[in-house]
C-alpha positions as a Markdown table, in Angstrom:
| # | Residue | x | y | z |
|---|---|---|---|---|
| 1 | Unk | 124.7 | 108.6 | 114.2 |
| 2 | Unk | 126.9 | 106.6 | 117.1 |
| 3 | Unk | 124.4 | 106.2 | 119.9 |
| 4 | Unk | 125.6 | 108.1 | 122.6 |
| 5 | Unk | 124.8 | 106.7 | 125.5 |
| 6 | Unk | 126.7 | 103.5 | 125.0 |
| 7 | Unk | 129.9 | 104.5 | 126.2 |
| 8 | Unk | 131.3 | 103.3 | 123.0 |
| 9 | Unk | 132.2 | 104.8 | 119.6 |
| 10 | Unk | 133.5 | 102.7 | 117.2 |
| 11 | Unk | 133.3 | 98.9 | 116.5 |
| 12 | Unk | 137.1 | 96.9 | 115.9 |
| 13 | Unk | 137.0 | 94.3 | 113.5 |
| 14 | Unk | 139.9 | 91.8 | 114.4 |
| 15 | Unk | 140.9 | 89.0 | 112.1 |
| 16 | Unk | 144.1 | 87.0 | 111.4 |
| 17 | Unk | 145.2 | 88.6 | 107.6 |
| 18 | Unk | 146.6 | 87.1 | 104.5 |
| 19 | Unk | 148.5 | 88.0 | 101.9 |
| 20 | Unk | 147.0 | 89.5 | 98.7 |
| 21 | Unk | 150.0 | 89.0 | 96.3 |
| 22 | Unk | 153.4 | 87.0 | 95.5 |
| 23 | Unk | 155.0 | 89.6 | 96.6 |
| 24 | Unk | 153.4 | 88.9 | 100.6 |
| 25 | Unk | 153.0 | 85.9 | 100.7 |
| 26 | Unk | 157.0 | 85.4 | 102.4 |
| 27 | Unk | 156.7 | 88.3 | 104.8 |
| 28 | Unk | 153.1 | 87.2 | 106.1 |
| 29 | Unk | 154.5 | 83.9 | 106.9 |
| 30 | Unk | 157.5 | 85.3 | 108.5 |
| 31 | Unk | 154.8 | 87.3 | 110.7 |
| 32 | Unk | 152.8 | 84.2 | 111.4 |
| 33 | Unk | 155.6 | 82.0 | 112.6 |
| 34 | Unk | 157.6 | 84.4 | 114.5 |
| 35 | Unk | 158.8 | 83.1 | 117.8 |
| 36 | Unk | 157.7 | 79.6 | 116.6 |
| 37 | Unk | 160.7 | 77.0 | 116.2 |
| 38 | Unk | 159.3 | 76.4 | 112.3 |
| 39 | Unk | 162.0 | 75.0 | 110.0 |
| 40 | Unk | 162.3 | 77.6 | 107.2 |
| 41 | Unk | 161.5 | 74.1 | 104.4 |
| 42 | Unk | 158.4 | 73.9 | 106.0 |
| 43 | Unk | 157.5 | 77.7 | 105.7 |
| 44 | Unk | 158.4 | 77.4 | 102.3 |
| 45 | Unk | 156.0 | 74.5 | 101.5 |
| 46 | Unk | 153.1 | 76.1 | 103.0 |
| 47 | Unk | 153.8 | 79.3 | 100.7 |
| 48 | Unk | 153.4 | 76.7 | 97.9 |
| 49 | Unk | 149.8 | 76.6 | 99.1 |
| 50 | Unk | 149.8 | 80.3 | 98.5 |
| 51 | Unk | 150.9 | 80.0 | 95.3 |
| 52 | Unk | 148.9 | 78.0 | 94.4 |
| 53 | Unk | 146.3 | 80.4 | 94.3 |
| 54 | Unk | 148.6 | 83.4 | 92.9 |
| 55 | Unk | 149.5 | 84.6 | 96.4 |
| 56 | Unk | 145.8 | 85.5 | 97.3 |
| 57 | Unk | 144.2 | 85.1 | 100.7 |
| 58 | Unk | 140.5 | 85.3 | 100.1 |
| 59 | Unk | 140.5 | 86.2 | 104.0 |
| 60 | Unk | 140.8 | 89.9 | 103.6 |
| 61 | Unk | 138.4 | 90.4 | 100.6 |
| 62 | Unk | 135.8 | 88.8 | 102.6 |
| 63 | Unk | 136.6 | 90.9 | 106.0 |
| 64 | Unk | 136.3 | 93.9 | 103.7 |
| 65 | Unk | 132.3 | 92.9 | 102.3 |
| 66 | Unk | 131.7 | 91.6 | 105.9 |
| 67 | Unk | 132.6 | 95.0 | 106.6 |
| 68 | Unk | 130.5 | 96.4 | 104.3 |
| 69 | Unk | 127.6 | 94.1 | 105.1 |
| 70 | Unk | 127.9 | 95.1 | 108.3 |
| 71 | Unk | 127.8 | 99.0 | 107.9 |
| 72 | Unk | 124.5 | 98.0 | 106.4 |
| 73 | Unk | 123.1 | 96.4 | 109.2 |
| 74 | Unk | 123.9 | 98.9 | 112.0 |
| 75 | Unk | 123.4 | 102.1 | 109.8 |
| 76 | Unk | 119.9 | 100.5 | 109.4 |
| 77 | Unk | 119.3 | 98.9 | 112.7 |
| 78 | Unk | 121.4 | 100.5 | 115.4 |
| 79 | Unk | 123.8 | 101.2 | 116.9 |
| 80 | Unk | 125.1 | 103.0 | 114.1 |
| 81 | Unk | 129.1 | 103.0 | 115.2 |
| 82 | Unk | 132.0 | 103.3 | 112.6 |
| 83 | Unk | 133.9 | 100.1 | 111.8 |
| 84 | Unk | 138.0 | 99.7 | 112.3 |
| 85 | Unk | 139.6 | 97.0 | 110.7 |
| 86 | Unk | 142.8 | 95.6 | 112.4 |
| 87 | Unk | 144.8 | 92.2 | 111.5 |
| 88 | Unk | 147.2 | 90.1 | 113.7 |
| 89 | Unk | 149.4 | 89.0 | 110.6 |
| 90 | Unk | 149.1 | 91.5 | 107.3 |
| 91 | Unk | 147.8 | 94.7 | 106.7 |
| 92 | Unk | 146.1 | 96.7 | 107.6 |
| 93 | Unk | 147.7 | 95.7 | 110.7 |
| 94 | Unk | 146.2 | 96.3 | 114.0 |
| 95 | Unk | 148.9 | 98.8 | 115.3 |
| 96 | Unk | 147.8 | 100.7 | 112.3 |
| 97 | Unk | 144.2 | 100.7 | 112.9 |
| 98 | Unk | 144.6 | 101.5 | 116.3 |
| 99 | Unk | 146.8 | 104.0 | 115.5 |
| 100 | Unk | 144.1 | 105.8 | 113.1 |
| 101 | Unk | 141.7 | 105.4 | 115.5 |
| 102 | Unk | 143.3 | 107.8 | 118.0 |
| 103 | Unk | 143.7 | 110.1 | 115.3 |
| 104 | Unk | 139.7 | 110.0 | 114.5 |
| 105 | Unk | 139.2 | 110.8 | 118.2 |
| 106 | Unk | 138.4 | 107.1 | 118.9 |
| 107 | Unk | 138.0 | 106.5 | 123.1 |
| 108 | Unk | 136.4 | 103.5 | 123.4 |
| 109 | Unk | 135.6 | 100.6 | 121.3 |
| 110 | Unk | 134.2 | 97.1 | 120.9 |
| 111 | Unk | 136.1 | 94.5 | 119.4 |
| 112 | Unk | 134.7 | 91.9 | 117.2 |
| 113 | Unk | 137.3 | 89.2 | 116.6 |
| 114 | Unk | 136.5 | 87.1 | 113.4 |
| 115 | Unk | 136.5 | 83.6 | 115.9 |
| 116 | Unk | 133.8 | 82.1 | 117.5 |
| 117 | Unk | 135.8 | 79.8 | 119.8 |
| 118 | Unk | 138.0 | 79.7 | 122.8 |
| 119 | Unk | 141.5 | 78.8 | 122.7 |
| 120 | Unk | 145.3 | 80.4 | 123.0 |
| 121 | Unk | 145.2 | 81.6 | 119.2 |
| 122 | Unk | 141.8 | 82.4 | 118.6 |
| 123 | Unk | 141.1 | 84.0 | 122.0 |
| 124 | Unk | 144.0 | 84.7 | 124.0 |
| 125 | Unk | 146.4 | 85.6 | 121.7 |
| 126 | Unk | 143.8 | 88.2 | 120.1 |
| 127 | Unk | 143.6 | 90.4 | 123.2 |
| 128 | Unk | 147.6 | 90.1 | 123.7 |
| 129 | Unk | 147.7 | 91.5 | 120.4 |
| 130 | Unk | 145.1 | 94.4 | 121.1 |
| 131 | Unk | 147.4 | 95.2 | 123.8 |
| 132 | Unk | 150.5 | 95.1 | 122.0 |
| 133 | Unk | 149.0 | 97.4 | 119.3 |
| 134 | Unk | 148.2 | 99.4 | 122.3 |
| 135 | Unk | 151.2 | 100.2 | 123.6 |
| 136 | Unk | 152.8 | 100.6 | 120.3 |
| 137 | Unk | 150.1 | 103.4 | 119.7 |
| 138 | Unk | 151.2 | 104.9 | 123.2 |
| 139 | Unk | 148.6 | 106.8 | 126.0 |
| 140 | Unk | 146.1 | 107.8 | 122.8 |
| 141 | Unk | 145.5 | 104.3 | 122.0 |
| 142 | Unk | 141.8 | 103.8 | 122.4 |
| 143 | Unk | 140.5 | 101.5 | 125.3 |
| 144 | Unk | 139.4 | 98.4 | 123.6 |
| 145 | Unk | 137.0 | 95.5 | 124.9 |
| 146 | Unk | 136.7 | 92.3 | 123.1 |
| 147 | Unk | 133.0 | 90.9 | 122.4 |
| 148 | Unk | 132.5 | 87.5 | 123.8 |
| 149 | Unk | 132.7 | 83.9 | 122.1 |
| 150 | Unk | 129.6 | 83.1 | 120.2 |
| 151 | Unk | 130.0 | 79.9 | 119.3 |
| 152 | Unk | 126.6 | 78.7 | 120.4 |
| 153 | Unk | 125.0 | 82.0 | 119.8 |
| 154 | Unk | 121.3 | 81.3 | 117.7 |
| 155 | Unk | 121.8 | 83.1 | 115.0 |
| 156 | Unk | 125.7 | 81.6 | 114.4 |
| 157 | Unk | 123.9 | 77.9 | 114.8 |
| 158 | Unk | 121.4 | 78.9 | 112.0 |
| 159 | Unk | 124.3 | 80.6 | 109.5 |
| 160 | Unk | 126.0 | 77.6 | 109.8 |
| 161 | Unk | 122.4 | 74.9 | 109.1 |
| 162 | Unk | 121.4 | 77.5 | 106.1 |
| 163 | Unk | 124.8 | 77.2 | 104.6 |
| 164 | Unk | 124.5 | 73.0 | 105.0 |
| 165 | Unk | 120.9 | 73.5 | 103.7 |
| 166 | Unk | 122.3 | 75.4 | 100.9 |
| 167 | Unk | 124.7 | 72.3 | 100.3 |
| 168 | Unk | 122.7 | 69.4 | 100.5 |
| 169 | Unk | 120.6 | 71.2 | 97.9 |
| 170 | Unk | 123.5 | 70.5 | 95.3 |
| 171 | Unk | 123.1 | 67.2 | 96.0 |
| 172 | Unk | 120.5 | 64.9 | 94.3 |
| 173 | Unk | 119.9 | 61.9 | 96.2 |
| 174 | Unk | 117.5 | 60.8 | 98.4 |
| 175 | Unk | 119.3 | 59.4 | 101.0 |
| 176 | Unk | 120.5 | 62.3 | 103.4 |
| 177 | Unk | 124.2 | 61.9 | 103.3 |
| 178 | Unk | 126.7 | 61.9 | 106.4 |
| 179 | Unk | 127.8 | 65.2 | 108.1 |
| 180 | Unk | 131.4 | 66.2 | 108.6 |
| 181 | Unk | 132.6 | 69.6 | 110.6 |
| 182 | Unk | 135.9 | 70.7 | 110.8 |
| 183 | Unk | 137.9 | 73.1 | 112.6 |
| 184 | Unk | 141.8 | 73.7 | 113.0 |
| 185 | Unk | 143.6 | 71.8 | 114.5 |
| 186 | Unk | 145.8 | 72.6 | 117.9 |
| 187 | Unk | 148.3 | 70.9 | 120.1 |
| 188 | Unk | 146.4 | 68.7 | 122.5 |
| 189 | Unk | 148.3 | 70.2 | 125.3 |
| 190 | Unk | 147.0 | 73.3 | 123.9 |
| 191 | Unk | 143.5 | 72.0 | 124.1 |
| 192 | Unk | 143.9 | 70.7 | 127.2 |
| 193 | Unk | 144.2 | 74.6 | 128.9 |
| 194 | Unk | 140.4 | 75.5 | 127.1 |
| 195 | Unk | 137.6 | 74.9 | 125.9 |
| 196 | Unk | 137.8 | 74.8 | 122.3 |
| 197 | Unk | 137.0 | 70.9 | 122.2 |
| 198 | Unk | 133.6 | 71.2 | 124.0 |
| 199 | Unk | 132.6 | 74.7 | 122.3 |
| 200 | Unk | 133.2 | 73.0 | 118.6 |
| 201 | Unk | 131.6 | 69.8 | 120.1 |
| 202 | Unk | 128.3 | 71.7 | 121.1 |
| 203 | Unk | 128.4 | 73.3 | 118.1 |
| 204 | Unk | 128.3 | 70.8 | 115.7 |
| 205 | Unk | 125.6 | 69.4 | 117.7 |
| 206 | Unk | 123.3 | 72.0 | 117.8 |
| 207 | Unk | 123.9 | 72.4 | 114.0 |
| 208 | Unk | 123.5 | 69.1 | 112.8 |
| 209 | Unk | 120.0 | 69.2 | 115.3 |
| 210 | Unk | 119.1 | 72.2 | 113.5 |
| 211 | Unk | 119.5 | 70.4 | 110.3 |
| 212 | Unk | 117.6 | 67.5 | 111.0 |
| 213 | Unk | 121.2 | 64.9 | 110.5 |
| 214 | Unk | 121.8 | 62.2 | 112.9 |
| 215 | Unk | 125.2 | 61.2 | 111.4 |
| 216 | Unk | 127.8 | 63.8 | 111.9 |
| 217 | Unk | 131.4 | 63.9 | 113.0 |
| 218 | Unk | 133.5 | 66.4 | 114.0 |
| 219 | Unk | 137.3 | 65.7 | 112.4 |
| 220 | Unk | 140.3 | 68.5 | 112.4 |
| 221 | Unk | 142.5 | 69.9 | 109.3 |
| 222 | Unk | 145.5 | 72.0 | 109.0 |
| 223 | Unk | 148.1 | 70.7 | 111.8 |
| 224 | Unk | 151.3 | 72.2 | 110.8 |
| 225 | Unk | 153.1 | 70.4 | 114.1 |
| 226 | Unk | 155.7 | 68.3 | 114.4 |
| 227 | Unk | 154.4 | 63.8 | 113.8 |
| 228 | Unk | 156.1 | 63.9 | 117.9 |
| 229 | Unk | 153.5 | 65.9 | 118.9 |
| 230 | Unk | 150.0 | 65.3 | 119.6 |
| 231 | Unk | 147.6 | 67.5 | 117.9 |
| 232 | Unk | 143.5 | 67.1 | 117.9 |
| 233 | Unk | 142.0 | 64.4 | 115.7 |
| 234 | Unk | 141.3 | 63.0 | 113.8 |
| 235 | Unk | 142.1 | 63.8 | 110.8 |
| 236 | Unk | 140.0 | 65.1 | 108.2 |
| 237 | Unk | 142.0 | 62.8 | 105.3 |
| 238 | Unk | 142.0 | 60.0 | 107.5 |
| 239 | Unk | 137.9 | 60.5 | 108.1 |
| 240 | Unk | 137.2 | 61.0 | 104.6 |
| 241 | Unk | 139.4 | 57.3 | 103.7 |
| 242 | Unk | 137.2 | 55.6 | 106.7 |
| 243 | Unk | 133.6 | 56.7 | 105.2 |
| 244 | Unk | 134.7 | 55.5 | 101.6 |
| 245 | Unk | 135.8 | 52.2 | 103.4 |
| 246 | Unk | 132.1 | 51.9 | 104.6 |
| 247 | Unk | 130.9 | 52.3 | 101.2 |
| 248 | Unk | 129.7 | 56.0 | 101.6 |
| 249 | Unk | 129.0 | 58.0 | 98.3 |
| 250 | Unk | 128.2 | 61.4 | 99.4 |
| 251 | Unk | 130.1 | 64.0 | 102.3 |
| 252 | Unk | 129.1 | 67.1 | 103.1 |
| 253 | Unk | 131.8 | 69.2 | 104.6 |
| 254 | Unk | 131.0 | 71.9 | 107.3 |
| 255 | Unk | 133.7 | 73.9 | 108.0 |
| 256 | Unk | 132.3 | 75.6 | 111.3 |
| 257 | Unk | 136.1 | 76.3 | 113.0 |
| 258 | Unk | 135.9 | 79.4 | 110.5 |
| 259 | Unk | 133.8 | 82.4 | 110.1 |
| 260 | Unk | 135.0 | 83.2 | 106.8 |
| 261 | Unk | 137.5 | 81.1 | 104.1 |
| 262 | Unk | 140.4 | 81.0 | 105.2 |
| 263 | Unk | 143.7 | 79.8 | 103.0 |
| 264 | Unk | 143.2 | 76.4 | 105.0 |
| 265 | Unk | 139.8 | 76.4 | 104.1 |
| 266 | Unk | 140.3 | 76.6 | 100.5 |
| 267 | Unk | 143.5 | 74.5 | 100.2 |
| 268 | Unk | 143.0 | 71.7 | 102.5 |
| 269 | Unk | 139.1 | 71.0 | 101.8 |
| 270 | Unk | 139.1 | 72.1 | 98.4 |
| 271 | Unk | 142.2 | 70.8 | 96.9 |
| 272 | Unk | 143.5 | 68.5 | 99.3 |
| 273 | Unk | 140.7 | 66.8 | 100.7 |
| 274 | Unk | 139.1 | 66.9 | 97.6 |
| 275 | Unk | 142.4 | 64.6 | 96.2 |
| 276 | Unk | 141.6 | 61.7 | 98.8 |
| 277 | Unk | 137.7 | 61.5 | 98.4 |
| 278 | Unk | 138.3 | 61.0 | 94.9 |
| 279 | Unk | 140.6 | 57.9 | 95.6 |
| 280 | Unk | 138.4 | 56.9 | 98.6 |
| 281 | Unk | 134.5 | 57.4 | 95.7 |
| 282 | Unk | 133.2 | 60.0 | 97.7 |
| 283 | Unk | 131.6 | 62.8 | 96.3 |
| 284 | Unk | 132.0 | 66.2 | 98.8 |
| 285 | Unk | 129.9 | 69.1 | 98.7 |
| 286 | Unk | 131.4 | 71.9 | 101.1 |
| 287 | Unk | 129.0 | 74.0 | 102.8 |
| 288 | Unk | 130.3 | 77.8 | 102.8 |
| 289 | Unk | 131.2 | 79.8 | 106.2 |
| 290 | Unk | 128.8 | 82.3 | 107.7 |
| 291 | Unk | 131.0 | 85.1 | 105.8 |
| 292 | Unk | 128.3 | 87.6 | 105.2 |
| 293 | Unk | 124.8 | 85.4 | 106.2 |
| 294 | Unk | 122.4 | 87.8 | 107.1 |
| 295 | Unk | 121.8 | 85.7 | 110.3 |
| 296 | Unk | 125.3 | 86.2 | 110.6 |
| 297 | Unk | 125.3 | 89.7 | 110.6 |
| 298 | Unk | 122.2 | 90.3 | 113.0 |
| 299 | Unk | 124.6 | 88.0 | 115.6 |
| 300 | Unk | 127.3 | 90.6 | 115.6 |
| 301 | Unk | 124.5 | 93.1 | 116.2 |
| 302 | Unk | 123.5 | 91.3 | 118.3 |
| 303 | Unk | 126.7 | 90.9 | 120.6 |
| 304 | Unk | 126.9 | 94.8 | 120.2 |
| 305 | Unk | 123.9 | 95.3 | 121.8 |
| 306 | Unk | 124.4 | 93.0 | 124.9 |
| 307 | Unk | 127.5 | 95.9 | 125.4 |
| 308 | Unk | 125.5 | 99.1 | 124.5 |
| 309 | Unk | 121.7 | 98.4 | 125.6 |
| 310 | Unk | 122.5 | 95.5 | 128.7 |
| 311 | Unk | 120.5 | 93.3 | 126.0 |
| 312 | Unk | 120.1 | 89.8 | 127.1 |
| 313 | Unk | 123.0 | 87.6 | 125.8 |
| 314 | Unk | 121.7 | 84.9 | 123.6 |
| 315 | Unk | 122.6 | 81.0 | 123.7 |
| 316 | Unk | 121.5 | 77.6 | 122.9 |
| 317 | Unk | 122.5 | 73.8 | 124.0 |
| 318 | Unk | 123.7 | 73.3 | 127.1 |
| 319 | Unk | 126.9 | 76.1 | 128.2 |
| 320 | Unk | 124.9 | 79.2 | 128.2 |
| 321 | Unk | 126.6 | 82.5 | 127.0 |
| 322 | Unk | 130.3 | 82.7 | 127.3 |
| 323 | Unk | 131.1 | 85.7 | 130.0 |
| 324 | Unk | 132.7 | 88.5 | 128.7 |
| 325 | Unk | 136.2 | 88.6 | 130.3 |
| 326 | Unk | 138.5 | 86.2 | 130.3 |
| 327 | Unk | 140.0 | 84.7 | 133.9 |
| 328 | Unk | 143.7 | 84.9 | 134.1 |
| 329 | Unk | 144.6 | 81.7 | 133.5 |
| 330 | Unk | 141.6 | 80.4 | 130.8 |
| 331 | Unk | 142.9 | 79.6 | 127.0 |
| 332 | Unk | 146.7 | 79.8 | 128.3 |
| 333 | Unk | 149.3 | 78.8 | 125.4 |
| 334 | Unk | 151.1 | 75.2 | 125.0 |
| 335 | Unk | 153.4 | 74.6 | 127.9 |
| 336 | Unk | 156.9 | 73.8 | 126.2 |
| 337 | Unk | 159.4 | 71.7 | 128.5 |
């Protein structure tokens, strides 16, 4: 039963969306770049990444077994609150959820957003969205109150080792190979209003400490801006052509900017940076992303718990926890002249 004396009663998964057919894949993309000064040619090549894979996201298959995974864990463990599922981009939309949530008799509810980071779009833009879906909804919308960052959260730092330990496994060689973390990409100016940079810095250390690797290296995929403007870097491709040039043999990829696969994990490490560590020799095992990790899981708990019980928030390295609301001006978008 929902614990009554947290003040809450439901839990709000948020995540981005993706298409799950042909038939989406246009329309989601038209819902992603809205308001965005995006050439329609360049849409159209990044649906060819989509169809590359018939149109399928893997996204929202693994929000729905997080999702399960999760019912588990707080049906078993406490507190046992029913789970919403709301995306910025493709259905179920977040309107909707919202939307049945006032119909359930929803008040009050956490909201986990499937991002571990600060910054305009994985952070701001989130809670603009929550309130947008809000006032769509109208004066039954539920109140809704985002979980914090958990970037250097414990139990995210060892999801992230086990799933390198899981990939170094696949490799047979002696020599422990070099480490390589990735996130998205975002305009440096972007960057520059955040602290996205430092967040995926720390955690990439505290990962690669956990793991016992000295040689890491956090590099950036996916920019989909203009060559004018300067984006973080560098470049995965570009990192990957430098190690073979040093006579490296072995990668493995860490693809900690995610929480689950996204289409950019699964297009650009998979298939395209796959393509240049085969011209550059390199062999590249890709560690998976926390997904459904049972260490994982207990972290979402976790950050439940810091809401419901006034449990101690947990972190590691040297930020501390990241507060729970946001100052007015923190993870503000690019400034366009």
């Amino acid at each position: 039963m929902t614990d009554q004396n947290s003040g809450y009663d439901a839990l709000l998964l948020v995540s981005f969306g993706g298409p799950e057919g042909m038939d989406d894949v246009i329309p989601f993309l038209e819902n992603v770049l809205r308001g965005r000064n995006v050439p329609r040619e360049r849409m159209l090549q990044v649906a060819h990444h989509y169809e590359m894979f018939n149109g399928v996201s893997p996204i929202n298959e693994q929000n729905r077994k997080l999702i399960v995974a999760l019912k588990v864990e707080l049906e078993t463990n406490g507190p046992n609150l029913p789970i919403y599922w709301g995306n910025r981009n493709w259905h179920p939309l977040l309107p909707d959820a919202l939307r049945q949530m006032a119909n359930d008799g929803i008040k009050r509810a956490l909201a986990f957003v499937t991002s571990a980071y600060s910054s305009y779009s994985s952070c701001r833009q989130y809670r603009q969205n929550i309130i947008d879906a809000q006032t769509a909804v109208g004066s039954n919308a539920p109140q809704i109150e985002k979980l914090r960052a958990f970037y250097n959260h414990p139990l995210f730092i060892e999801a992230n080792a086990d799933r390198i330990r899981a990939a170094l496994s696949r490799l047979s060689i002696a020599i422990t190979p070099p480490l390589v973390f990735t996130a998205h990409s975002i305009p440096e100016s972007m960057a520059n209003n955040c602290e996205y940079v430092a967040q995926l810095t720390e955690t990439a250390r505290l990962v690669a400490e956990r793991v016992g690797i000295e040689d890491w290296k956090l590099v950036y995929q996916s920019r989909s801006g203009p060559p004018s403007q300067p984006w973080l870097g560098p470049d995965i491709s570009d990192h990957l052509r430098a190690l073979g040039s040093r006579g490296v043999s072995n990668v493995v990829l860490s693809p900690i900017g995610f929480v689950s696969d996204h289409m950019e994990v699964i297009h650009d490490l998979d298939v395209e940076a796959q393509k240049v560590a085969n011209k550059s020799g390199l062999k590249i095992v890709r560690a998976a992303t926390a997904g459904t990790h049972p260490a994982f899981l207990r972290m979402i708990r976790a950050l439940i718990l810091e809401r419901t019980s006034n449990s101690t928030p947990l972190a590691i390295g040297f930020h501390g926890p990241r507060r729970d609301s946001c100052p007015a001006d923190c993870c503000l978008p690019t400034r366009r002249p």
